[in-house]
C-alpha positions as CSV (number, residue, x, y, z in Angstrom):
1,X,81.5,111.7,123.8
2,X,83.1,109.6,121.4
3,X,81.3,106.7,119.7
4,X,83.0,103.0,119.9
5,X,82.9,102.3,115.9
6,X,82.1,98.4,115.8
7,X,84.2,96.0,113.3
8,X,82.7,94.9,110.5
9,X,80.7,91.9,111.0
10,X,81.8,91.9,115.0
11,X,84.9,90.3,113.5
12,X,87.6,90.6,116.4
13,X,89.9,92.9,116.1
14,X,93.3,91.7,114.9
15,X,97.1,92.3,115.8
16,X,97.8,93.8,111.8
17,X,96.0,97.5,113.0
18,X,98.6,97.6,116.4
19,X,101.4,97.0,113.4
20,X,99.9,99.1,111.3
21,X,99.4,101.7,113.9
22,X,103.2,101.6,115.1
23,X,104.2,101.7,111.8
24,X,102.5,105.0,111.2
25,X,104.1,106.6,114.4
26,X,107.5,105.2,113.2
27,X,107.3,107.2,109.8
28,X,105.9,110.1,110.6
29,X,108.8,110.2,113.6
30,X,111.3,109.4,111.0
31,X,110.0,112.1,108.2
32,X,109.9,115.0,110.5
33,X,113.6,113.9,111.8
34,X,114.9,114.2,108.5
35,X,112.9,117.2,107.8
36,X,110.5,116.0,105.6
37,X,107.2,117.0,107.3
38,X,105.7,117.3,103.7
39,X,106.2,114.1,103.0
40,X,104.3,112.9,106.2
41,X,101.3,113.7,104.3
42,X,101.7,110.6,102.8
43,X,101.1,108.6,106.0
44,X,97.8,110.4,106.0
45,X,96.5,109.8,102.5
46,X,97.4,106.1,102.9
47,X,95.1,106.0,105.3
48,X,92.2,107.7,104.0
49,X,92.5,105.8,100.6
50,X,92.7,102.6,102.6
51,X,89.3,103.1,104.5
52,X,87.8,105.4,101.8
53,X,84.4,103.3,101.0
54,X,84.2,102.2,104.8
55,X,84.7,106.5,105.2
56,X,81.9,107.2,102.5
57,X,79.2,104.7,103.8
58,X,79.3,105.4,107.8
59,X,79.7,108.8,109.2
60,X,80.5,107.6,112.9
61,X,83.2,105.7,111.1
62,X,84.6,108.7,109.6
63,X,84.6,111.0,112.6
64,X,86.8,108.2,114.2
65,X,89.2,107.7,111.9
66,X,89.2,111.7,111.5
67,X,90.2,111.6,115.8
68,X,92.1,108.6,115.6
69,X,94.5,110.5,113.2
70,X,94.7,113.7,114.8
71,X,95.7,112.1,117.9
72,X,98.1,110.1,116.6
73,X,100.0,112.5,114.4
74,X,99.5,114.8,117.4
75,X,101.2,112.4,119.9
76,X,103.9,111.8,117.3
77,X,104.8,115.5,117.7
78,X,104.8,115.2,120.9
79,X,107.6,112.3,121.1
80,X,109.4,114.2,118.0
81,X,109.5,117.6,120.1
82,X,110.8,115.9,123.1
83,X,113.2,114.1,121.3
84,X,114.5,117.4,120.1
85,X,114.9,118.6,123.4
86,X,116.7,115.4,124.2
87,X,119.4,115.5,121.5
């Protein structure tokens, strides 16, 4: 079962990481469009450079972030694939 990682300091969660989190989904849609799945890697290492330290000092953090990604990059390719079908 997945573990709910808690914020930092029980701060609430704020409306930047559902931006940040659309944002993602928007360029990896738009790289593999134009063809540029390599350059998708870039949304990834963002990400891990981002929450590196938080990555490094709590493991339960870093398996999340490690699902979290997969599952988003995986329902990207979902919406990309369908879109293919669609046009």
């Amino acid at each position: 079962m997945i573990e709910k990682v808690e914020a930092e300091n029980n701060a609430p969660a704020t409306e930047n990481g559902r931006i940040i989190g659309n944002l993602e989904r928007l360029l990896l849609l738009f790289f593999l469009w134009e063809g540029a799945a390599v350059a998708a890697t870039f949304i990834v290492a963002v990400k891990g450079l981002a929450r590196f330290k938080k990555m490094e000092e709590h493991q339960a953090f870093a398996e999340y972030v490690i699902i979290e990604t997969f599952l988003f990059v995986l329902i990207t390719l979902i919406i990309y694939k369908f879109c293919q079908l669609l046009f």
